[in-house]
Each structure stands twice: as structure tokens, then as C-alpha cells.
Residue, then its C-alpha position, 0 to 999 in steps of 0.5 A: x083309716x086304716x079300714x079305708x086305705x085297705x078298701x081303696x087297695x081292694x077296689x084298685x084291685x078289683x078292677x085291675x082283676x076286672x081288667x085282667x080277666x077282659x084281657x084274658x078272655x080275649x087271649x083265650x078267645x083268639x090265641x092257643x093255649x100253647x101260645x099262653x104258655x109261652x108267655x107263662x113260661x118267660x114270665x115265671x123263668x124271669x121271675x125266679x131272677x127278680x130275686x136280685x131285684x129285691x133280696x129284702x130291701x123293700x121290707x126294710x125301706x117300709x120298716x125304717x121309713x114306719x120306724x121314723x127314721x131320717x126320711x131323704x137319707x132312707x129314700x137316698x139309699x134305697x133308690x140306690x141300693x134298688x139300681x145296683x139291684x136291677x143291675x144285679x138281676x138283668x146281669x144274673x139272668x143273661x148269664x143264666x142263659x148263657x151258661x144254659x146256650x153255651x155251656x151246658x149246650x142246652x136250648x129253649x123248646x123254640x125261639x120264642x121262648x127265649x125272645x119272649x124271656x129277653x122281653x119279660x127281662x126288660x119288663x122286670x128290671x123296669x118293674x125293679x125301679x118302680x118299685x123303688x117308688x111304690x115302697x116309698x108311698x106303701x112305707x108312708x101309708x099313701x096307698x092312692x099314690x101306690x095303687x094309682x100307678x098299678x092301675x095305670x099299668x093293669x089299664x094300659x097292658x090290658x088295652x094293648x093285650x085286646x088289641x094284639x089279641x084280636x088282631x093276631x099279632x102273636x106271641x111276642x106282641x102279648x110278651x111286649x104288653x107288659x113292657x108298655x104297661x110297665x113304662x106307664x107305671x114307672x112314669x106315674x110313680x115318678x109324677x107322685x114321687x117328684x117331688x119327695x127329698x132324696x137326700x145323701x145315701x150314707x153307709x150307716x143306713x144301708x147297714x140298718x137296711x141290711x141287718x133287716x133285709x138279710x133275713x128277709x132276703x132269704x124269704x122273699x126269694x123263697x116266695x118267688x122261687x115257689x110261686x114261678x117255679x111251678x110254671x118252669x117244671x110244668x114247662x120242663x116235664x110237660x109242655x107249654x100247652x098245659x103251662x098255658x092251661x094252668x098259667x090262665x087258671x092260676x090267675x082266676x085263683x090269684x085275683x082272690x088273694x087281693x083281700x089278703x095282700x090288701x090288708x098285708x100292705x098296710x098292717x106291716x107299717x102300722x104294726x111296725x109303728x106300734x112296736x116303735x111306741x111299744x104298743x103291744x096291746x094295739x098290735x094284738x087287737x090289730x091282729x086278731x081283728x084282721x084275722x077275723x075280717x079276712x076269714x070272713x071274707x075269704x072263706x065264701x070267695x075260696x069256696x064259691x071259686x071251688x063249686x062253680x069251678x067248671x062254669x068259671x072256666x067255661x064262662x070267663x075262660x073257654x072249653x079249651x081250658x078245662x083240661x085245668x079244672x081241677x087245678x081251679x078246684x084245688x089251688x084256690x085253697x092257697x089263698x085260705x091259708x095265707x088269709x089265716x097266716x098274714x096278721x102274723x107275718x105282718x106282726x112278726x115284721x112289724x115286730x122286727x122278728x124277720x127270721x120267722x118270715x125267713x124260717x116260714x118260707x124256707x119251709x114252704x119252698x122246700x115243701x113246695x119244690x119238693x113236691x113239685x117234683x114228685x107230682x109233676x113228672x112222669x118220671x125223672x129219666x136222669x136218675x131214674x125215678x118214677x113219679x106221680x105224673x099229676x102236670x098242673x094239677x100236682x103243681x095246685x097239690x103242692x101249692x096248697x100244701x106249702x102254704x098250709x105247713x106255712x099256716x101251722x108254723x105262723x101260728x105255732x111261732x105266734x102262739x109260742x113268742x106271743x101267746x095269741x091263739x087266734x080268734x076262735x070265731x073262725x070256726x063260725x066262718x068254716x061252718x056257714x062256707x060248708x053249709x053254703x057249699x052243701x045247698x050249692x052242691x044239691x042245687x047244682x049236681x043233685x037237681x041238675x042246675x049247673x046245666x043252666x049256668x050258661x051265661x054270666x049274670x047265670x054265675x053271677x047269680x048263683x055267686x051272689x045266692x052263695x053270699x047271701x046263704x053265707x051272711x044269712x048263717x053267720x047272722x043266724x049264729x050272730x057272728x055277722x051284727x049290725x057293727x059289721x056291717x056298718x063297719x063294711x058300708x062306712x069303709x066303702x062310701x065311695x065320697x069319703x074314699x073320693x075325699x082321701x084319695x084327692x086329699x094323698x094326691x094333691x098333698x105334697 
């Protein structure tokens, strides 16, 4: 089952990407990259302050719920604790500002930087209490009920985005899209939550959430610091120009991570709930075994993203926004290492070890911010540092790099607590994407067929001819057999996903 609720989330997320991407078409047909990049910048700036929204109360609802502790008193408390938190956020933030207004007697590049910030802000307090509802449904493993209301989201904002967008109703109109998209969110989340036991918070039970939640604080503060802080100092060395550029760009690269994250939602719990019954070697088949499909999954999707870059952007996006091409060149690599690293997140989590998660991610954000720093600006004036001047592509640089000295502790922490070494079939995978990539490259540069990529279905087609060079290895090299692949067709039969997704919704 576990096989099936993960392809619903990919499917879910499949065509909220398809979504997403119509909505940015139509952003990148009718509106200025400048003005894309307002909207990137707000997001990102509100984003770092989405922090005290979380502080690792999330991770801790799925660990107790999964754990099967006492159901209404776990949700009692965390519907609280996630009010406190929204208040906690819009309070940090509007301070924030004005601290930046009035003390230190700095501003926003123009006014509608800060309206748009203030739009973004109501966006995620609201997005804060919703998620008190989607990690209720994710700790209970109910993915229709978790996904649902995030389709309804993606479906709603899209449809307002292509309106305001062609009709050219601005900046602050795109901002307030995600706001609506968010009310109907929150407003099916409550439907499926309604009818769930919400019993007394006690205080004995926000101290079991806090011993976990500390820890991973510290973490999930570090991935959203490093992964909007990027935006903030393109915003601050460079212009909201070039933020637009890399803020389009980052979201094609985004929409391939959707596997990772998939399988990530439900590996926590299950292996959370192994650990309570003391089932070590199902966590460790659990792990390896999800190593093995996201790297065959993953593998042709980053390096196909990274060939065809220059028609992606100029088919799906436009010409305008090819001063970022090699940032899609580049940043797609992130979404490798974090396929190789997540089984063992996931079963560092699981195994009630969140201070790998925290060590991992602390690293990462220093390796990140450090970076950013140096490759981004030009120069930093105030104390007189020259630096590499790289704007969005030093960001994908840093980027990159964070995740993979993210990827070589997971891995050597796994090997040292728990002496899994990984699947060694990996290897297999890296062989059949790099030769996939070298007929691609003689197709495309060496015989000049990148030329007659024109069209969509043109991309389309050469994607596909990528697959199919890519499963035609690894079947040569028996690393893709038939249990595969009836294992991918049985998970994908759209009348039993139709079947699980009406029994989860009618249940109560």
C-alpha cells in the first residue's frame, strides 16, 4: 500500500506541476520578469519567518500520532501549539519590518515589495493552520485527504493566476492569488478534518512533542532559511529582475523533486512505526528498497532537465528568461542528492535520532549561506570583500553543493550508527543516465538537432527517447526486470488508486 499512496502523492503532484507550469506560462507571457521577481522575493522574504510556524512540531505530531499515542489528546495539542505558532510568525515578521523602517532606517527596492510581503504574510499564517490538518491526515498515513486539499489549492491559484495575468492586473493581484488558493485549502482540510476527536491538550504531551520537536526545529528552520535565503541575496546584490529569472527557473527544477518528497511523506511513519515494534530488518528493506526506485527514477528526470535545458526554458517558459539557463543546468543536481539522502532521513526520524536530521541540516545551511555569499555579489562594500559576482547562478552552485555534503553525512552517519552501506546497484543507474546523456549530446550539438526542438511534443519526444535509451540499458544490464515493471504498472492502476482514494475519503 505503501507503493500506491506514494504514486497518488506523484500523481497529485504531477498535476499540480502541470498546473503550476500553465500558471507560469502565462506569467512569463504577459508579465516582466522584474515583476516575477517581486513576487519571489515577498514569497522567500516571508519564507524565512515561516520558521515560527513550524520549529519541528509537524515532524513531532507524525512521530507521536505513528508511535500510537493517545489520538484526540495528540491532535488537542498540536491544533494549539500550531495557533500559538501562526501568532508567533505574523508577530516575528511585522516586527521584522519594522525594526528594518524605522530603526535601522532602511526600505524595500519600491512599495510593492512591502505590500506584496504583507499579502505573502497572510498567505502563510493561513497556510500555518492548515497545516495543522495536513500533518493529522499525513501521521495517519491518509494521503487522498492530505493531497486533496493541496490540489484544490494549486487548482484555484492557478486559475486566478491566468486570469490576472492576462488580463494584466499586476503585481499585487499575482501576490493575492496565493491567498485565495490557500482559503480553499484550509477550507477542505477542515471538511476532511471535521469530523476527527480533538480532545483536552495536557501538558504532559507538549513536552513529549517538545523533546522531539527541538531537535528538529533547529532542522526545518535551516531548510527553510537555505532554501529562500537564495532569493533574498540575489534580491539584496542584484535586482528583482534576475530573482524573477532564477525564481521561474527554480520552480521547473522544483517540480522534479516531487518523487523524493513523495516517498519522504510516507517513509517517516512507516518506519517510525517499525521502530515502535522493534522491526530492524523491516526498516532496513524499507530503506534500501526506496533508495533503489528513487534513483531509478530520479536519475533520467535530472539529467534529461539538464540536456534539454535551453529548449525547456524556451518552450515552457520564454526567450526572456534565458539569461538563466545555466542555473537549469546546474540546480537540478540538488534534487539528486536529496533522492540518495532521504531513505535515511527518513529512518534517522523514524528511529527517533532527530539530531542527525538537526547536525545534517545545520551543515547544510552554513555550507549554503556561505556560499551564497561568496558567489552571489559582486562585492560586499560594507567590508570590503570582492566576490565571484555569479547572481542566480552562484546561488544553483551553492545550492548543489549544500545538498551534497548534506548527502555524505546521511550516508556516513547511516554507515556508522547502522552499518547500511547503501545499494550498490546505484552505480547501474549512474551508467545508463550517462549514456543516455552522450547519445543525447551527439543527437542534439553533434548533428545539430536541437535546432528542430521548436514545438512541445518536439520535447516531449526527445524526453521520452531519453527514457526509453535509459530503461533499454538498464534492462541490458538486468537492473530493470520484469518485477519492476509490474511492480510500477500494479502501483499505477488507475481503478485501484480510484478504489483507495473513495474508501480514505468516505471512511471516517
Amino acid at each position: 500500500m505503501i507503493a500506491r499512496k506514494s504514486a497518488l502523492i506523484i500523481l497529485i503532484q504531477i498535476l499540480n506541476g502541470i498546473l503550476g507550469y500553465i500558471g507560469l506560462k502565462f506569467i512569463a507571457l504577459y508579465m516582466e520578469p522584474w515583476e516575477y521577481g517581486v513576487i519571489g522575493f515577498a514569497f522567500g522574504f516571508v519564507a524565512l519567518f515561516s520558521i515560527f510556524g513550524k520549529l519541528g512540531f509537524d515532524q513531532a505530531h507524525i512521530k507521536r500520532i505513528s508511535e500510537g499515542k493517545k489520538f484526540g489528546t495528540c491532535v488537542g495539542t498540536f491544533v494549539i501549539t500550531k495557533t500559538f505558532l501562526a501568532g508567533l510568525l505574523a508577530t516575528s515578521a511585522i516586527l521584522s519590518i519594522i525594526v528594518w523602517k524605522y530603526v535601522l532606517y532602511r526600505g524595500f527596492e519600491t512599495s510593492l515589495h512591502e505590500q506584496a510581503v504583507y499579502i505573502m504574510l497572510a498567505y502563510f499564517v493561513l497556510l500555518t493552520l492548515t497545516q495543522s490538518m495536513i500533518s493529522t491526515f499525513n501521521a495517519k498515513k491518509e494521503i487522498a485527504k492530505a493531497q486533496l486539499p493541496l490540489f484544490s489549492y494549486t487548482l484555484v491559484r492557478v486559475a486566478a493566476t491566468i486570469f490576472i495575468a492576462y488580463n494584466g492586473l499586476g503585481i499585487l493581484a499575482l501576490a493575492y492569488t496565493y491567498l485565495i488558493g490557500e482559503i480553499f485549502h484550509f477550507g477542505l482540510a477542515l471538511f476532511f478534518f471535521r469530523k476527527y476527536p480533538i480532545g483536552k491538550p495536557t501538558f504532559e504531551c507538549f513536552k513529549s512533542y517538545t523533546a522531539f520537536a527541538l531537535p528538529m526545529a533547529i532542522a526545518s528552520a535551516s531548510v527553510i532559511i537555505m532554501t529562500n535565503i537564495d532569493k533574498v541575496f540575489i534580491q539584496l546584490f542584484w535586482s528583482a529582475q534576475q530573482v524573477g529569472e532564477y525564481f521561474a527557473v527554480y520552480n521547473l527544477s522544483r517540480y522534479a523533486i516531487l518523487f523524493v518528497t513523495s516517498v519522504g511523506l510516507l517513509l517517516f511513519p512507516t518506519i517510525s512505526e517499525h521502530h515502535s515494534k522493534k522491526n530492524m530488518g523491516e526498516i532496513r528493506k524499507l530503506v534500501l528498497k526506496s533508495e533503489r526506485y528513487m534513483s531509478m527514477i530520479v536519475f533520467p528526470v535530472v539529467i534529461l532537465m539538464v540536456m534539454l535545458a535551453e529548449p525547456i526554458i524556451h518552450i515552457l517558459l520564454s526567450d526572456s528568461y534565458m539569461p538563466a539557463l545555466s542555473v537549469l543546468q546546474i540546480l537540478p543536481f540538488f534534487v539528486l542528492m536529496e533522492a540518495f539522502s532521504r531513505p535515511y532521513v527518513s529512518k534517522f526520524k523514524g528511529m527517533d535520532m532527530p539530531r542527525i536530521t538537526r547536525n545534517r541540516v545545520i551543515i547544510m545551511v552554513f555550507v549554503n549561506i556561505f556560499l551564497n555569499l561568496i558567489l552571489i555579489p559582486k562585492d560586499i562594500q560594507s567590508i570590503g570583500i570582492n566576490c565571484a559576482g555569479l547572481g542566480a547562478t552562484g546561488a544553483a552552485i551553492a545550492t548543489v553543493c549544500s545538498y551534497f555534503i548534506g548527502l555524505l553525512y546521511a550516508r556516513f552517519m547511516a554507515w556508522k550508527l547502522t552499518k547500511i552501506k547503501g545499494d550498490i546497484r546505484i552505480i547501474l543507474h549512474a551508467l545508463a543516465a550517462g549514456i543516455m546523456a552522450t547519445i543525447l549530446y551527439v543527437l542534439l550539438y553533434k548533428l545539430n538537432m536541437s535546432e528542430s526542438i521548436s514545438r512541445w511534443y518536439h520535447l516531449l519526444g526527445f524526453a521520452l527517447l531519453g527514457f526509453g535509451i535509459y530503461l533499454g540499458v538498464l534492462y541490458l544490464l538486468r537492473e530493470f526486470t520484469k518485477e519492476d515493471f509490474h511492480f510500477f504498472i500494479d502501483t499505477l492502476n488507475i481503478k485501484k488508486m480510484f478504489r483507495y482514494i473513495h474508501k480514505e475519503v468516505r471512511d471516517k
